[in-house]
Residue, then its C-alpha position, 0 to 999 in steps of 0.5 A: x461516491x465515498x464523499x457522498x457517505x460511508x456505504x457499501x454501495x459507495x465503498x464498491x462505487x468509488x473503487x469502480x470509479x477509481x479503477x475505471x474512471x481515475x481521469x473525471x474521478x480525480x479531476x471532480x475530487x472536491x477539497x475537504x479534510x482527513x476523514x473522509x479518505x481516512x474511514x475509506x482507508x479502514x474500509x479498504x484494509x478490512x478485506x485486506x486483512x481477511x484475505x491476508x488472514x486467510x493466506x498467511x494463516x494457512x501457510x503459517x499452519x501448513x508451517x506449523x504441521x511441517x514443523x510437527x511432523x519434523x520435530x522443528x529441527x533446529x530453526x528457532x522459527x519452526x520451533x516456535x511454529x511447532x510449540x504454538x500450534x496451527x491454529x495459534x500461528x495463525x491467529x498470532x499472523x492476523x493479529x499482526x497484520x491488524x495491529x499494522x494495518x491499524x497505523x497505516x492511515x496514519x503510515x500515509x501522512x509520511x508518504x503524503x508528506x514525501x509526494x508533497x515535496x517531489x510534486x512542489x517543483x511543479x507548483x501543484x493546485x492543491x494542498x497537503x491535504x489534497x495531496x493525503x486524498x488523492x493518495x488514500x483514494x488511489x491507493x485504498x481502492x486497489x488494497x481489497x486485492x493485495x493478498x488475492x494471489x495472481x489478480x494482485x499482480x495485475x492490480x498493484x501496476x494498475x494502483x501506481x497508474x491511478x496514483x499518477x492520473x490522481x496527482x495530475x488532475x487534482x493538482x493541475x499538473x502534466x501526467x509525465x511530470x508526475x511520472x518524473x516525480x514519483x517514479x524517475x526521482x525515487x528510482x534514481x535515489x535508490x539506484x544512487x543508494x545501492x549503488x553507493x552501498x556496492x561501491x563501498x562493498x566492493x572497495x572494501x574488498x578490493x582494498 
């Protein structure tokens, strides 16, 4: 529905249709450029970040009262919490969710880029471009949930699900091979990673 135009009724559409109807979603996803995904991105993260706001900002402000009424001891952090104030604590966490959230869009291209080049041994259908759509849909439709406490954790497997799904419809290819390339593959590689790191730690020590 957000290819059809930027609105609330479309914003709240397509992530309906992400949600509950990832299969005929993806698989009618016609191709196009970077802005449409891009400005449904932004709409996303918009109540991310009031949520995020309002989470952080009030933990970071019970943080500040506790550092009071402690004198913030001697952490640097808690003193600084202390020094700022409730109030400024918390505008200083919005203040830096937004200036992240801000780059994300563009955060995506490298994580596009990185699916782009695990799907290419299965020869996808479709472009880089297709590729940063499916992603941003798929991805940006689960955000508005990401600081909702409790409903995230049920929603975040959900988003991986779709991610899945989208690959496999927009790019022609068998769900379990998209299941290997952006699951099996990344997991082995950090698994090989830490496993490295500990061999060398232990090898250290031992030695």
């Amino acid at each position: 529905s957000w290819e059809s135009g930027a609105s609330v009724g479309n914003f709240i559409a397509t992530i309906k249709e992400v949600a509950l109807d990832p299969v005929r979603t993806f698989a009618n996803l016609r191709d196009g450029d970077y802005a449409r995904p891009i400005s449904f991105t932004y709409w996303s993260l918009l109540p991310a970040w009031l949520c995020g706001s309002l989470l952080y900002g009030a933990l970071f402000g019970f943080m500040a009262m506790a550092a009071k009424a402690q004198a913030g001891g001697n952490d640097p952090f808690m003193s600084w919490i202390n020094g700022v104030g409730p109030f400024m604590a918390a505008l200083v966490i919005s203040g830096a969710l937004a200036v992240f959230f801000l780059f994300v869009p563009f955060i995506n291209f490298l994580g596009a880029a990185f699916t782009h080049v695990l799907l290419l041994p299965w020869k996808p259908a479709g472009t880089f471009a297709q590729t940063y759509r499916a992603n941003a849909y798929a991805y940006g439709a689960f955000m508005p949930f990401a600081f909702i406490p409790c409903v995230n954790y049920v929603v975040m497997p959900w988003q991986l699900v779709a991610a899945i799904i989208a690959h496999s419809q927009v790019h022609r290819i068998a769900w379990w091979k998209v299941v290997i390339s952006l699951l099996v593959i990344p997991c082995l590689c950090v698994c090989g990673i830490y496993a490295i790191l500990f061999a060398a730690f232990f090898g250290k020590f031992a030695g």
